[in-house]
Backbone of each chain as ProteinMPNN parsed JSONL, in Angstrom:
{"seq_chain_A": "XXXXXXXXXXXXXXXXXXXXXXXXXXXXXXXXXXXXXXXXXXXXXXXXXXXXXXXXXXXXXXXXXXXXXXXXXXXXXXXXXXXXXXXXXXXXXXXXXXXXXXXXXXXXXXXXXXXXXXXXXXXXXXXXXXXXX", "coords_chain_A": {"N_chain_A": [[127.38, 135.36, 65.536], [127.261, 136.233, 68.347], [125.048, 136.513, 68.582], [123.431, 134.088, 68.287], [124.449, 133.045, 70.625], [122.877, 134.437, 72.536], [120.404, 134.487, 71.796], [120.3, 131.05, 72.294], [121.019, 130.93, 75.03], [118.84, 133.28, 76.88], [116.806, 131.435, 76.098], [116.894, 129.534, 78.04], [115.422, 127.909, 79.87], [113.562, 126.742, 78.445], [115.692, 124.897, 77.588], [116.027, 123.156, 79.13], [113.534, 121.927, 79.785], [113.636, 120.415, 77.564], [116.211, 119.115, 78.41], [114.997, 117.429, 80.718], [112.715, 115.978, 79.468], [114.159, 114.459, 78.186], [115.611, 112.936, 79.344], [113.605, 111.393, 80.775], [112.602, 110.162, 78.625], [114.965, 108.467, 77.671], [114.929, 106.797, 80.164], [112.579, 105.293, 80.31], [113.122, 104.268, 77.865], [115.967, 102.573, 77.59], [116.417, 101.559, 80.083], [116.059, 98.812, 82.253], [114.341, 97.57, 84.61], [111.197, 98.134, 85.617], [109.792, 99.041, 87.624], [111.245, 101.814, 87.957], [111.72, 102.29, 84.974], [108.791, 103.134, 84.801], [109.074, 105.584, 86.969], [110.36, 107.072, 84.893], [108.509, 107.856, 83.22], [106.888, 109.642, 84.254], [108.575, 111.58, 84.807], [108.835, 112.471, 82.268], [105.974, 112.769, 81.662], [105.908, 115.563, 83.357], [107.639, 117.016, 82.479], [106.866, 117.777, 79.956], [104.156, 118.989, 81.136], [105.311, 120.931, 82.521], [106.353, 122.374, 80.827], [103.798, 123.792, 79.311], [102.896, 125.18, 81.368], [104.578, 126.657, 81.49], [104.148, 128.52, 79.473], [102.07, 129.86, 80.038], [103.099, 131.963, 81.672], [103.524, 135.377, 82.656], [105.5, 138.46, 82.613], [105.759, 140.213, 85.155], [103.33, 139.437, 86.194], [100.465, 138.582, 88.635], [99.149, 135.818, 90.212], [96.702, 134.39, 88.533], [94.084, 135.416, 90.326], [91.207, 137.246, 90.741], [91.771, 140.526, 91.66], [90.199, 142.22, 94.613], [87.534, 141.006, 93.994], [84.91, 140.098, 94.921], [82.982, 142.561, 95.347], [81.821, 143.658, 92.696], [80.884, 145.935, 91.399], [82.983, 148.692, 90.801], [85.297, 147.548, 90.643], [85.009, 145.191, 88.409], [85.069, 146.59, 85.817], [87.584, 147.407, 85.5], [89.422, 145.708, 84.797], [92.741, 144.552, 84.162], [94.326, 142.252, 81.963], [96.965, 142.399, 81.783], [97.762, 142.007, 84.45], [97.729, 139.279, 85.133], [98.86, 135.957, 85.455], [97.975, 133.623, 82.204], [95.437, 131.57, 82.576], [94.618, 129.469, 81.64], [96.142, 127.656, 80.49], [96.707, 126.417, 82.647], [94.666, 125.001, 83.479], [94.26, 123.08, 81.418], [96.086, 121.34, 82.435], [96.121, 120.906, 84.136], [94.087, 118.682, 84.475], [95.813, 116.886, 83.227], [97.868, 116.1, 85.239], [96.437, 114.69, 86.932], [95.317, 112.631, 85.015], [98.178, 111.416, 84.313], [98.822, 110.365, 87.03], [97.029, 108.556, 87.421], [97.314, 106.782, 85.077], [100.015, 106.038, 85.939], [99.445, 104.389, 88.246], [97.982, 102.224, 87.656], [99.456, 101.4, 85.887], [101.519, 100.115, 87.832], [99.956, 98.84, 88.926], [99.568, 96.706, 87.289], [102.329, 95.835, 87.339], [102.64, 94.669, 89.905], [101.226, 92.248, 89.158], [102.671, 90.934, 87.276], [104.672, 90.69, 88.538], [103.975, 88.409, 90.63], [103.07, 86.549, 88.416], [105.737, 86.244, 87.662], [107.834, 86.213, 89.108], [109.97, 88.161, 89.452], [110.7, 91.059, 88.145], [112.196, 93.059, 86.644], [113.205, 93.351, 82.93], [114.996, 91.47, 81.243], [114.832, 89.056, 82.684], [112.337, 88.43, 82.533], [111.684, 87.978, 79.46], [113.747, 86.045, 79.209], [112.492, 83.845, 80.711], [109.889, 83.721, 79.276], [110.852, 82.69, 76.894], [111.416, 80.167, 77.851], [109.426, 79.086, 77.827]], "CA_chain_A": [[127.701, 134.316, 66.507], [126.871, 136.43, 69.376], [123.493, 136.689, 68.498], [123.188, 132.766, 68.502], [124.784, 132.437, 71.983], [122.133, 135.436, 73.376], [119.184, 133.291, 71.598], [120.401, 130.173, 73.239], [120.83, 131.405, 76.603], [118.095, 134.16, 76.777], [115.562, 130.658, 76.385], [117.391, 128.543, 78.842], [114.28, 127.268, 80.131], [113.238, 125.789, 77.352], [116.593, 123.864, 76.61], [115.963, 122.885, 80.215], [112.494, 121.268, 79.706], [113.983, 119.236, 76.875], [116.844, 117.792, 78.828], [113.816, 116.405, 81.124], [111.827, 115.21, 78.546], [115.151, 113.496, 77.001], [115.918, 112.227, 80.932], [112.213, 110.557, 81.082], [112.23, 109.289, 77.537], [116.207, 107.046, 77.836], [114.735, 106.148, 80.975], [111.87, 104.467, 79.448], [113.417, 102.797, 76.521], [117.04, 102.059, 78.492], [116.172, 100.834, 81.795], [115.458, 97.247, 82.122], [113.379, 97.313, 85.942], [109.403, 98.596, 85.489], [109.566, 100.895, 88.607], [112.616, 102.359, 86.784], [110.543, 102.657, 83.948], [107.642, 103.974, 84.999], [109.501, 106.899, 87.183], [110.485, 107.932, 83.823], [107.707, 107.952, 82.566], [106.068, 109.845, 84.958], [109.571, 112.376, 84.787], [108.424, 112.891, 80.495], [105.194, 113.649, 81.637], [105.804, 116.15, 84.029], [108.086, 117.881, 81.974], [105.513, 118.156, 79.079], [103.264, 119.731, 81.814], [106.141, 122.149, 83.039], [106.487, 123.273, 79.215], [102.724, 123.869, 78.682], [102.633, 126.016, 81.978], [105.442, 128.155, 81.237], [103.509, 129.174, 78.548], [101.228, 131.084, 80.454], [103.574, 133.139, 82.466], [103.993, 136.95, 82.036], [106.3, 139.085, 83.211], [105.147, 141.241, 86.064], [101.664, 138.957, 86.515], [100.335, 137.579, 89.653], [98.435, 134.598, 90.245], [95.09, 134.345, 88.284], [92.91, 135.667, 91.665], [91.016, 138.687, 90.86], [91.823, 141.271, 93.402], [88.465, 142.815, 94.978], [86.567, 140.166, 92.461], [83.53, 140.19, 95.585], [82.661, 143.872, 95.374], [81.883, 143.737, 91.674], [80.613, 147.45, 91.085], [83.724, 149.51, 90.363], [85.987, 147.022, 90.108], [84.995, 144.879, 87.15], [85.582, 147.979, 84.728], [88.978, 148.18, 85.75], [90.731, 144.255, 84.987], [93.822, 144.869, 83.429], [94.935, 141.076, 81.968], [98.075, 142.046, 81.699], [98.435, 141.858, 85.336], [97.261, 138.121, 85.847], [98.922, 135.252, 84.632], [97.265, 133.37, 81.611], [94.974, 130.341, 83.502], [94.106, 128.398, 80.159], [97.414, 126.386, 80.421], [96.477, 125.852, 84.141], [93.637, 124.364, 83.529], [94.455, 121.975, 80.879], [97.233, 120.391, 82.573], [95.026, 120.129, 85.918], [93.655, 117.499, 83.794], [96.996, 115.898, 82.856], [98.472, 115.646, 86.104], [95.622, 113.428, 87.291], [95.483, 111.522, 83.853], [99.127, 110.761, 84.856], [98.826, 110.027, 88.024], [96.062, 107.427, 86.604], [98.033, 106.034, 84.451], [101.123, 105.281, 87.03], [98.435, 103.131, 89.149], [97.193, 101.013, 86.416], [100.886, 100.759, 85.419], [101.893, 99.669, 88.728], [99.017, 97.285, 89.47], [100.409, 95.643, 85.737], [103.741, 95.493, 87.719], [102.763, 93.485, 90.733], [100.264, 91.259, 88.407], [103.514, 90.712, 86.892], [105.932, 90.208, 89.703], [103.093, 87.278, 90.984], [103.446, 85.133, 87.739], [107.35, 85.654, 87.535], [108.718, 86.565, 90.97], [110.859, 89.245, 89.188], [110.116, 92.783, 87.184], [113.079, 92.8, 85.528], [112.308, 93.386, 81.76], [115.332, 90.701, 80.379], [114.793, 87.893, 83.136], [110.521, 88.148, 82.134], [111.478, 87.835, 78.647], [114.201, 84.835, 78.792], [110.993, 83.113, 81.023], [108.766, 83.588, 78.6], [111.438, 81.929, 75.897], [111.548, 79.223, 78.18], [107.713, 77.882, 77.608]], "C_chain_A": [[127.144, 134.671, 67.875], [125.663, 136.459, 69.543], [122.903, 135.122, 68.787], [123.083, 132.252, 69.281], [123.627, 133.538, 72.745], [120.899, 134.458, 72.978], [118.915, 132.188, 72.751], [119.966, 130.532, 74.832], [119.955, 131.94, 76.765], [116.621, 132.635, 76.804], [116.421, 130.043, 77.143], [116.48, 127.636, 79.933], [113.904, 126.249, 79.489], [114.434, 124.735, 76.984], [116.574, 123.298, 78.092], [114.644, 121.495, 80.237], [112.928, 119.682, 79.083], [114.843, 118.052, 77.255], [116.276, 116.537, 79.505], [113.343, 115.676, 80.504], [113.015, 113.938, 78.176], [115.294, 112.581, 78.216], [115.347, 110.926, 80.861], [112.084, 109.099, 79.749], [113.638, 107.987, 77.5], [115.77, 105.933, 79.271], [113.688, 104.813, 80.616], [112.109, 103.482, 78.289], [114.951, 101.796, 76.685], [116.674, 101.012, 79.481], [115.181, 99.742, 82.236], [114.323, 96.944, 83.736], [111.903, 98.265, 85.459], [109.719, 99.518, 86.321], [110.002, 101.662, 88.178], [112.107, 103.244, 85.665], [109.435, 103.69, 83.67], [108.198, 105.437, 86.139], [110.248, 108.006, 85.984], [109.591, 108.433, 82.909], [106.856, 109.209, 82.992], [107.251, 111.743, 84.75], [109.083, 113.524, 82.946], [107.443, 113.419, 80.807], [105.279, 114.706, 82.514], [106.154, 117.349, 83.465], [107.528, 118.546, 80.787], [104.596, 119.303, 79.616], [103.673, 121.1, 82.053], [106.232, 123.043, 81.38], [105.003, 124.16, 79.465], [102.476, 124.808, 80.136], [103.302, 127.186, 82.087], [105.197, 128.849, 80.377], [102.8, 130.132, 79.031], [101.523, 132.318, 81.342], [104.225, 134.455, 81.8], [104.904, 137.294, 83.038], [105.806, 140.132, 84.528], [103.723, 140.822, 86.566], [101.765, 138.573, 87.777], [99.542, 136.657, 89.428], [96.776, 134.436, 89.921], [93.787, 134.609, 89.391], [92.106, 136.961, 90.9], [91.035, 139.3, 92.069], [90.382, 142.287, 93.083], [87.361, 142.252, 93.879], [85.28, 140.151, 93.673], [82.605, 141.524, 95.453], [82.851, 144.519, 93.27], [81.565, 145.093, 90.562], [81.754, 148.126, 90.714], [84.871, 148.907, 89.558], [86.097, 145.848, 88.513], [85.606, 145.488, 86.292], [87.029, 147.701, 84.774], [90.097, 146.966, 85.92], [91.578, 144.696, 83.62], [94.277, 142.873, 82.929], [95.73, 140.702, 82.033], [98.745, 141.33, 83.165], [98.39, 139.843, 86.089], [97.871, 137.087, 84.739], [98.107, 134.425, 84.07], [96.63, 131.919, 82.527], [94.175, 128.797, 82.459], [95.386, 126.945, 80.552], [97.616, 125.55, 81.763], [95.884, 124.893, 84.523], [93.804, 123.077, 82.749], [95.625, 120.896, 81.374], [96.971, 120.056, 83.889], [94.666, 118.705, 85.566], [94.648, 116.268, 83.523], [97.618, 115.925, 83.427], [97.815, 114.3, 86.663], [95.478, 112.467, 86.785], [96.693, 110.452, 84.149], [99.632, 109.658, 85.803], [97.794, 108.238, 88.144], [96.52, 105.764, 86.153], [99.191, 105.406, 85.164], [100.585, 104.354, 87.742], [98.166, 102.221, 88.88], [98.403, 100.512, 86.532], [101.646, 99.707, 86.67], [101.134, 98.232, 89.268], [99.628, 96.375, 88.567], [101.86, 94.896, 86.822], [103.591, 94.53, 88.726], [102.106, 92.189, 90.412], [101.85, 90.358, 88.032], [104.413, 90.204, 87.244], [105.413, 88.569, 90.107], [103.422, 86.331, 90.104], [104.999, 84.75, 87.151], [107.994, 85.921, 88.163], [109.841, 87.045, 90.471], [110.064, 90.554, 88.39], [111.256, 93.741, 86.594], [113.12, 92.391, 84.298], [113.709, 91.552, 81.035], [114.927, 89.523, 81.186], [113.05, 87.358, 82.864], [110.949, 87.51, 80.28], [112.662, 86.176, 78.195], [113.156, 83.851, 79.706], [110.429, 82.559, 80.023], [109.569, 82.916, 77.462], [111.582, 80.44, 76.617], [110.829, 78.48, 77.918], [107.806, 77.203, 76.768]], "O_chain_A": [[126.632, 133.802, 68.58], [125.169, 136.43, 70.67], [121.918, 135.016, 69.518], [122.3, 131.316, 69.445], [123.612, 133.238, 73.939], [120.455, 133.694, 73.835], [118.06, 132.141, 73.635], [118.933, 130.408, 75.49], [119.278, 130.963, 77.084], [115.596, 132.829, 77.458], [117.3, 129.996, 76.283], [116.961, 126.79, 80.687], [113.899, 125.073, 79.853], [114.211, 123.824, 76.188], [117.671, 122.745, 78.171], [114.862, 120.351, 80.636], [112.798, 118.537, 79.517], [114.747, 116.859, 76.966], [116.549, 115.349, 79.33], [113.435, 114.497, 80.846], [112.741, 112.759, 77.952], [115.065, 111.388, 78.016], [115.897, 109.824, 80.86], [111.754, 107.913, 79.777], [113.379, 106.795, 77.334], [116.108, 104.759, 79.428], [114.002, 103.623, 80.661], [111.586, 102.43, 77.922], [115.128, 100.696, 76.159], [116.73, 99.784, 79.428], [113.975, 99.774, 82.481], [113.564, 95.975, 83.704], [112.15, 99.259, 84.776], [109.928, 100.683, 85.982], [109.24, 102.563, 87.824], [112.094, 104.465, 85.516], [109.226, 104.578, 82.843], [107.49, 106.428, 85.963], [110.559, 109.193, 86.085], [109.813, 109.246, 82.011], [106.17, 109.775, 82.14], [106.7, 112.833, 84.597], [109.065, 114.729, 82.695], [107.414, 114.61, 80.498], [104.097, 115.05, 82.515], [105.565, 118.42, 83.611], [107.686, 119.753, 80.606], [104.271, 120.291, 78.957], [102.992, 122.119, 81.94], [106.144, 124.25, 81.158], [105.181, 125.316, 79.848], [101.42, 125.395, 79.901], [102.966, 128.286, 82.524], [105.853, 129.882, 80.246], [102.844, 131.254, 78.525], [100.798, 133.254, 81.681], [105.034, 134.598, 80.883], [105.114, 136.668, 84.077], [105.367, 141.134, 83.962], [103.011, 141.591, 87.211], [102.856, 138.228, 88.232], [99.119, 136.607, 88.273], [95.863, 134.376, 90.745], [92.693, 134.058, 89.265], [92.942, 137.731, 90.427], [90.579, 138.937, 93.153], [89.824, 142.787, 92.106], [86.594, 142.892, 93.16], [84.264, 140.228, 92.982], [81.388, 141.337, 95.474], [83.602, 145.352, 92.762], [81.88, 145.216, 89.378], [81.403, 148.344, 89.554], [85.347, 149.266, 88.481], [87.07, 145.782, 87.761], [86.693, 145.064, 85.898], [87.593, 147.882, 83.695], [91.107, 146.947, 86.624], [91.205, 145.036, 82.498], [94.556, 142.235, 83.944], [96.017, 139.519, 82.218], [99.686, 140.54, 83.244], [98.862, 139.385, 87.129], [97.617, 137.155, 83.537], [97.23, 134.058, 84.852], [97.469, 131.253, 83.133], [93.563, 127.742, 82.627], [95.304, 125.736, 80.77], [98.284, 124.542, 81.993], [96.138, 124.094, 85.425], [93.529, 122.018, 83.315], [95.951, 119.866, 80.784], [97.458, 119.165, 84.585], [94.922, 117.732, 86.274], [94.391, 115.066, 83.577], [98.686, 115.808, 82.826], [98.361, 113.208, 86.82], [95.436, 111.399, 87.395], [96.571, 109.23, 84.235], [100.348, 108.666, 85.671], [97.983, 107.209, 88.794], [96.347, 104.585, 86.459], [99.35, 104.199, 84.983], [101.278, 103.355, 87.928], [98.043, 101.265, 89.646], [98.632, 99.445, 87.101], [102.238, 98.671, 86.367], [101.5, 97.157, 89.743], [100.172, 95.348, 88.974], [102.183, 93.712, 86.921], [104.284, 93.517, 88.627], [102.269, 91.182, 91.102], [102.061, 89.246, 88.517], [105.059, 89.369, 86.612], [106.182, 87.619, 89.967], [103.976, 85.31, 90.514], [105.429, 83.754, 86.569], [109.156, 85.902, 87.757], [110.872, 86.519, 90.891], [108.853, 90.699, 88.227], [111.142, 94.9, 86.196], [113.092, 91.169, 84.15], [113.143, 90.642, 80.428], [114.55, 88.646, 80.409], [112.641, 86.202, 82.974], [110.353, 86.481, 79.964], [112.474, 85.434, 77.231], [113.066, 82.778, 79.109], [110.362, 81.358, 79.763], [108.717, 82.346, 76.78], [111.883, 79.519, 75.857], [111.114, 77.299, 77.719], [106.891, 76.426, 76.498]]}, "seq_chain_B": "XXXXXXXXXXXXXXXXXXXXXXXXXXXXXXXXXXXXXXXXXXXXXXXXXXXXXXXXXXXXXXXXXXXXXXXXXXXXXXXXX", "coords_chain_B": {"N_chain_B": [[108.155, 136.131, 87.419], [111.304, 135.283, 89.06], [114.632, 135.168, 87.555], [116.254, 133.611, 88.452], [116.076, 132.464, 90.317], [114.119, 130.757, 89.272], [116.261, 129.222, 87.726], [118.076, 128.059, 89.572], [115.629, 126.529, 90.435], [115.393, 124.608, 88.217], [117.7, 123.454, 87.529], [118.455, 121.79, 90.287], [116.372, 120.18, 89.773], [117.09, 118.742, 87.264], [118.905, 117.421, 88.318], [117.892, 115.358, 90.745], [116.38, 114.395, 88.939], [118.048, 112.818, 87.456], [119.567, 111.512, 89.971], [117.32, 109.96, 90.504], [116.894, 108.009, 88.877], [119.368, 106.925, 88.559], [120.15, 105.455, 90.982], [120.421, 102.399, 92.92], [118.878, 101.457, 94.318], [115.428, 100.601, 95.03], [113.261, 101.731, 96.663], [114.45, 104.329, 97.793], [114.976, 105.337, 95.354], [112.05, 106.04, 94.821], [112.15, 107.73, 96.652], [113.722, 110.023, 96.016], [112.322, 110.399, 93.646], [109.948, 111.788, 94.794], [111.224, 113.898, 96.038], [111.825, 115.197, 93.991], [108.725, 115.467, 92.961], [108.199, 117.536, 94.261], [110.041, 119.642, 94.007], [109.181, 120.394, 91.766], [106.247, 121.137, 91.976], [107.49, 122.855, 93.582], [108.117, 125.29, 91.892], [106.269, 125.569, 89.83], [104.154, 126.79, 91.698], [105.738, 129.305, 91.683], [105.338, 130.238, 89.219], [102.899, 131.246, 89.062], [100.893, 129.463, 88.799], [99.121, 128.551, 91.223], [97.559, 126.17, 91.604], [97.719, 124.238, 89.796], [100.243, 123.727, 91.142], [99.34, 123.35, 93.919], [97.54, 121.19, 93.413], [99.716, 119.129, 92.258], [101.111, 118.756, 94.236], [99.72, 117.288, 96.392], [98.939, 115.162, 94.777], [101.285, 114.465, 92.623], [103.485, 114.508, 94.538], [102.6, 113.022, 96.556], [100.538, 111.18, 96.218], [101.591, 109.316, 94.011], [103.921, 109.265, 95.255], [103.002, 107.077, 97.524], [102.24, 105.001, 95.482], [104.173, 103.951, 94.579], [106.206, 103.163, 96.466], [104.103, 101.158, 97.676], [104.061, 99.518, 95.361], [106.618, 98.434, 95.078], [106.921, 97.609, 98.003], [105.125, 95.15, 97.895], [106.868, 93.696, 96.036], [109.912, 93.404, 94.829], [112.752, 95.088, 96.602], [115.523, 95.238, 95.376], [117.352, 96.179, 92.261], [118.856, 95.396, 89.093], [120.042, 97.945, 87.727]], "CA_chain_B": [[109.066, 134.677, 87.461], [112.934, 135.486, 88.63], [115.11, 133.865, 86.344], [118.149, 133.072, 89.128], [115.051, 131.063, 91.42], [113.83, 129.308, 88.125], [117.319, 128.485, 87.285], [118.485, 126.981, 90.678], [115.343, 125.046, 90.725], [115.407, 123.851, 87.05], [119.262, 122.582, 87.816], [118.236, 121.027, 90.835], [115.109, 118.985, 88.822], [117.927, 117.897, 86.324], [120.3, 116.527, 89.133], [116.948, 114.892, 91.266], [115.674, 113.111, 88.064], [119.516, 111.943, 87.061], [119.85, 110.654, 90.463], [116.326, 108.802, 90.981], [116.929, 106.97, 87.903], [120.548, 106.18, 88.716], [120.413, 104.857, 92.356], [120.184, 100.75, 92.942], [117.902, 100.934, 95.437], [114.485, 101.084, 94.584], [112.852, 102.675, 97.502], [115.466, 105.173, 97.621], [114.579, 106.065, 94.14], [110.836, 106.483, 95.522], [111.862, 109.114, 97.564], [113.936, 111.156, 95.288], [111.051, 111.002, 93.069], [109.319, 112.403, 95.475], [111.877, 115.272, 95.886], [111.313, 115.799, 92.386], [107.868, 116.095, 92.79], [108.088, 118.825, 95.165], [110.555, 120.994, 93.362], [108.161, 120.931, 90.035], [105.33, 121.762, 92.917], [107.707, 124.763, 94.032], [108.608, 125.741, 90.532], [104.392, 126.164, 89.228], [103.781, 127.803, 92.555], [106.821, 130.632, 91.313], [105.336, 130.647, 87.946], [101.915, 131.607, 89.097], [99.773, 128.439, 88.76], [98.953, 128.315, 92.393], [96.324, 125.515, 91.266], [98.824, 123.029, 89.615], [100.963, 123.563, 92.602], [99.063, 122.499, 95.29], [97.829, 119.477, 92.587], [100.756, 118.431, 92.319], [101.951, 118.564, 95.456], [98.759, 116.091, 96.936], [99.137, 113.988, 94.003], [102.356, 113.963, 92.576], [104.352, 113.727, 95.499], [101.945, 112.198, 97.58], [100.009, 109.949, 96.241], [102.239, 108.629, 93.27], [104.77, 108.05, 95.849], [102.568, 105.387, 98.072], [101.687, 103.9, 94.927], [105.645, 103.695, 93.809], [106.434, 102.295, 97.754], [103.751, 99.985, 97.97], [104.5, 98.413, 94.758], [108.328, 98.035, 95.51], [106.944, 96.64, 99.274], [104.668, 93.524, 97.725], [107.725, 92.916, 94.957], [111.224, 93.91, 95.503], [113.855, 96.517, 96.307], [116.311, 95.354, 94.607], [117.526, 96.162, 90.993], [120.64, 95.605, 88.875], [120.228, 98.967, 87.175]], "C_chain_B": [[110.657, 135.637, 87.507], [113.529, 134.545, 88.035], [115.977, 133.197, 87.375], [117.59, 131.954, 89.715], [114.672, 129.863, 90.767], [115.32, 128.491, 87.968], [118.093, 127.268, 88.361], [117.712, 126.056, 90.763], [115.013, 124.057, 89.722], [116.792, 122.869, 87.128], [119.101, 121.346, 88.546], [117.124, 119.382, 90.395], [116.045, 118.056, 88.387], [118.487, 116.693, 87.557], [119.046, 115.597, 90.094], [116.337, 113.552, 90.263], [116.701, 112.516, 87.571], [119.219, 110.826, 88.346], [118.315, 109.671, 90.718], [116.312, 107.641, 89.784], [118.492, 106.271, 87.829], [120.763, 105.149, 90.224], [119.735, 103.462, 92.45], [119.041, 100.016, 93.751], [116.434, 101.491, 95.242], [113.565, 102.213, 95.815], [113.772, 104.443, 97.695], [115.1, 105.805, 96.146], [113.173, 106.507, 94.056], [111.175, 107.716, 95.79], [112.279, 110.517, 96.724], [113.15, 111.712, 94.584], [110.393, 111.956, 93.303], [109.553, 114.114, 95.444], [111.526, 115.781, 94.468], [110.312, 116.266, 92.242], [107.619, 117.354, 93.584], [108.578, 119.826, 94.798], [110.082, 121.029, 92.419], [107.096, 121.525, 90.888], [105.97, 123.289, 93.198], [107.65, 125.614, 92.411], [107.025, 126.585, 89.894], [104.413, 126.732, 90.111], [104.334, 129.654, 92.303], [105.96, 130.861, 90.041], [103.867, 131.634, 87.826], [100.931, 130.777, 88.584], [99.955, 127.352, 90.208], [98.148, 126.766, 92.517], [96.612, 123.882, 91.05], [99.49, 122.569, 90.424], [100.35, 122.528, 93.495], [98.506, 120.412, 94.938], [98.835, 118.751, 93.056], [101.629, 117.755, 93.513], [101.125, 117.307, 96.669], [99.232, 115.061, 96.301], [100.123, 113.356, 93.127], [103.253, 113.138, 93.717], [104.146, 112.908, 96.482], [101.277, 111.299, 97.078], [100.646, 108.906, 94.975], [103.301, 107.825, 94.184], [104.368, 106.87, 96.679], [102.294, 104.858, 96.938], [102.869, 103.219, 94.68], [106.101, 102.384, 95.903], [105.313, 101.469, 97.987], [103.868, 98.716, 96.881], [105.761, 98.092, 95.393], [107.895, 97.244, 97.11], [106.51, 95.086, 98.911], [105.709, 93.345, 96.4], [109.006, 92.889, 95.369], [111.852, 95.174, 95.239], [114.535, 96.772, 95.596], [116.55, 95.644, 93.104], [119.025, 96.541, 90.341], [120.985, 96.921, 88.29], [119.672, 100.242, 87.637]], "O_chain_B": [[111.119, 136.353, 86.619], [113.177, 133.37, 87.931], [116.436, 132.104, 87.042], [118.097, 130.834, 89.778], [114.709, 128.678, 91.1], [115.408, 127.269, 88.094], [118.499, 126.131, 88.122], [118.113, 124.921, 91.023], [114.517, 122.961, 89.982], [116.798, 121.685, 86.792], [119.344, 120.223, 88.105], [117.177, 118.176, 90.635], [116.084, 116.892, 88.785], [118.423, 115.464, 87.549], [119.678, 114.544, 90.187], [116.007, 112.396, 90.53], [116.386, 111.425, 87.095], [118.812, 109.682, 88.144], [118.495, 108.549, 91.193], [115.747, 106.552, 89.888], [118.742, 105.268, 87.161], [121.556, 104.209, 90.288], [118.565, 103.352, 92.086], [118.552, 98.892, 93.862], [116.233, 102.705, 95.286], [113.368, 103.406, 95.587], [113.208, 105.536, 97.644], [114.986, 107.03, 96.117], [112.963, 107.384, 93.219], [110.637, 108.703, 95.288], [111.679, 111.59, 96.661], [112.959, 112.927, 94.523], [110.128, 112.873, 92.525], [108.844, 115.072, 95.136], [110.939, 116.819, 94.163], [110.251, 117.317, 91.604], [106.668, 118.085, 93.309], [108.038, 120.915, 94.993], [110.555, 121.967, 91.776], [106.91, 122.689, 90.535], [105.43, 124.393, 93.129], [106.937, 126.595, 92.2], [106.818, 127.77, 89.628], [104.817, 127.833, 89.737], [103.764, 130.717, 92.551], [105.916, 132.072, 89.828], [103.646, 132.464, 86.944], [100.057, 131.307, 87.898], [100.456, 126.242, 90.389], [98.184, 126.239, 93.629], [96.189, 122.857, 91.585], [99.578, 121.365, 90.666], [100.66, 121.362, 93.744], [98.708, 119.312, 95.452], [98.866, 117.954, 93.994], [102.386, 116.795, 93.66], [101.722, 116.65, 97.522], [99.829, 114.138, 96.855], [100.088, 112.166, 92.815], [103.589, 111.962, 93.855], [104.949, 112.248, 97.142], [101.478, 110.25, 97.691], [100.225, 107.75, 94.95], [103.602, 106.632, 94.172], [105.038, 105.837, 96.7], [101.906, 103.728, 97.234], [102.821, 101.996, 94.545], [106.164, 101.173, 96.116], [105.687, 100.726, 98.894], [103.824, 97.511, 97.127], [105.723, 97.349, 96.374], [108.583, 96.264, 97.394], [107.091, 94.077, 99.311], [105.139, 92.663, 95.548], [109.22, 92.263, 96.407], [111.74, 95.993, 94.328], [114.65, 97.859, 95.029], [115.58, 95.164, 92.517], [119.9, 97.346, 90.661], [122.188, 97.181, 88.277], [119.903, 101.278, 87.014]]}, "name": "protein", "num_of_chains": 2, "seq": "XXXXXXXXXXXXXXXXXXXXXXXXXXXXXXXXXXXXXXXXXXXXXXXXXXXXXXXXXXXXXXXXXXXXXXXXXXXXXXXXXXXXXXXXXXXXXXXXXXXXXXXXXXXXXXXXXXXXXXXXXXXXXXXXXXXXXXXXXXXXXXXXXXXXXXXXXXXXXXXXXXXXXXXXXXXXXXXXXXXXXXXXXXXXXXXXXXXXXXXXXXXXXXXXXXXXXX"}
């Protein structure tokens, strides 16, 4: 039993990520306003991102720089990897902040396209509208 | 990474993204956003992805939120939920 509750706790990060993710995702399929919506959306992906970077952190690393990386003669020889956190997971999610960020713009332009032909953005008052035609 | 710094500002995330999705007022839920994006900005900076950080911190919190406040300016504030 005790071993179960040291598991648990011991990742508490990770059961952390998920409550986000779970946050982003009721927000999205709950919450009847678009802005609403889309700040959850935006909440899921972030927390996706925050997963996929905690991946690359070590214990005792600093920040992917090489120290004395200009003066390449002695020092080359002598990179330890342990000391630098991993920059793979850095990189790919450089990509999928901006993707995001992308995607919220588009989403938003949708929203005032939207507001224009039904002077609301409120998901049930668009859809008893559109039963009206 | 200390765990006590991650943990205060993983708590705080939770209680930031509860309240921007609970509060009536849409601008107001802009901003918290915002806050949100800044403590995931501090959070990568602690973790050692200096890179993501400062990302994030242009374009999350900054430029998602004029896009979030200028929609909500040409539509409305209000919302029943």
């Amino acid at each position: 039993m005790s071993d179960v509750l040291t598991f648990i706790i011991s990742r508490f990060n990770y059961w952390i990520y998920i409550v986000l993710m779970m946050i982003g995702l009721y927000a999205m399929i709950a919450k009847r306003n678009y802005v609403k919506k889309f700040i959850g959306m935006s909440i899921f992906q972030t927390a996706i991102i925050l997963f996929y970077v905690s991946t690359g952190v070590k214990s005792g690393a600093t920040i992917p720089i090489l120290e004395h990386g200009h003066d390449i003669g002695h020092a080359a020889a002598a990179i330890n990897p342990d000391h630098y956190a991993n920059p793979l997971p850095h990189v790919l999610m450089l990509t999928a902040i901006v993707v995001g960020v992308a995607t919220l713009g588009v989403a938003l332009a949708v929203v005032q396209k939207v507001h224009d032909q039904y002077e609301t953005i409120e998901e049930p008052e668009i859809l008893f509208k559109l039963g009206q035609e | 990474m200390i765990w006590q710094f991650d943990l205060f500002i993983l708590v705080l995330l939770v209680i930031t993204a509860l309240v921007a999705l609970k509060v009536r007022d849409l601008l107001s839920a802009a901003m918290i956003f915002s806050i949100y994006s800044l403590l995931m900005c501090l959070l990568w900076a602690e973790m050692g992805a200096v890179d993501v950080a400062f990302t994030e911190a242009a374009v999350g919190a900054g430029l998602s939120t004029v896009f979030l406040i200028a929609t909500i300016l040409r539509t409305t504030r209000r919302t029943t939920d």
